[in-house]
C-alpha positions, 0 to 999 in steps of 0.5 A: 941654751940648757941641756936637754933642749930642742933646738930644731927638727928634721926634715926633707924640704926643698932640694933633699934626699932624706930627712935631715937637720943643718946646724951652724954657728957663726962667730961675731968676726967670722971668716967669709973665706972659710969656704963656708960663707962664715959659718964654722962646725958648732960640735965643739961648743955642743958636744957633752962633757962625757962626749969631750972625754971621749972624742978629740978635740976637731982641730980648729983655726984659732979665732982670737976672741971668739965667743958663741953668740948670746941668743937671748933666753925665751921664755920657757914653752913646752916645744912641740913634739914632732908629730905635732908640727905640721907638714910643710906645704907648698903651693904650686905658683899660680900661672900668670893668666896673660891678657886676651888679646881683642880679636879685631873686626874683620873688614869685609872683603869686597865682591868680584862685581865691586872689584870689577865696577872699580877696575871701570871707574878707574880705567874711564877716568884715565881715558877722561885724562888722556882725552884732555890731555889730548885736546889740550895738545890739539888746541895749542898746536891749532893756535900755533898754526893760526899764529902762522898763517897769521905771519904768512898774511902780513909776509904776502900781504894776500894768500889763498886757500893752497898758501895754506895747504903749502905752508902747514901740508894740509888738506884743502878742507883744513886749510878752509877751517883755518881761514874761517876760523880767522875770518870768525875772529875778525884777525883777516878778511876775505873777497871772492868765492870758491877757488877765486877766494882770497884772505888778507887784512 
């Protein structure tokens, strides 16, 4: 580097209160720990002749061996003035744009007649269920009382429409519809009319 020769220029970028230029050296075995990441005060190897007569020495810590770093020599171009460099610029970080979320189809909401007619079709098919359910219990507990005045016929060998009546506490028109019903099936056989009327095998 020769005397007389620009080696920065001032300025106020970034976080600074003025313009201003940071200068530093750093040796080739620099000390990390110097408080300074390395780098060490370069006004003793930049400072005049007649400035080293007049100013004292800054005391250094002696570096065994430490030599300024041979920058190699550019070629010779004539260095801008400071009025000829251009202002820094910066560029405000452009957003960055968010993906628009796709609004979803709204499904529409049913009417107060369609949430009626459903409430209908649900409530009629539970009493459809019921009603099943109901004749099914029905039909099992005839069976069952068909089996014992089927019993009651091979105990007494003959019975009449009050056995009946006495043996599953009926009326005389259910004891009746009983006894057709296995007349019907071919499981008794009857003899007689009215009161006189019997039932056996």
């Amino acid at each position: 580097m020769q005397t007389n020769k620009v080696i920065g220029l001032s300025g106020s970028s970034g976080a600074a209160f003025g313009e201003h230029l940071h200068l530093a050296i750093k040796p080739n075995n620099p000390d990390l720990n110097n408080g300074y990441l390395g780098f060490i005060d370069p006004a003793p190897y930049l400072s005049l002749p007649s400035q080293k007569e007049e100013t004292p020495p800054v005391e250094t810590q002696p570096v065994e061996k430490q030599k300024p770093p041979e920058q190699p020599k550019p070629e010779e171009t004539p260095q801008p003035s400071a009025e000829e460099v251009p202002p820094i610029k910066y560029e405000p970080e452009k957003p960055v744009e968010q993906p628009q979320q796709t609004e979803q189809p709204q499904t529409p909401q049913p009417s107060v007649e369609e949430i009626q007619k459903q409430v209908d079709e649900k409530l009629k098919a539970e009493i459809k269920a019921r009603r099943l359910k109901a004749n099914q219990t029905r039909q099992t507990k005839r069976e069952e009382n068909l089996m014992r005045i089927e019993k009651l016929v091979q105990e007494k060998k003959e019975i009449n429409n009050d056995d009946v009546c006495d043996l599953l506490h009926v009326s005389q028109s259910t004891a009746t519809n009983y006894l057709q019903t296995l007349v019907n099936r071919g499981t008794i056989k009857f003899e007689g009319k009215g009161k006189a009327t019997v039932y056996h095998y």
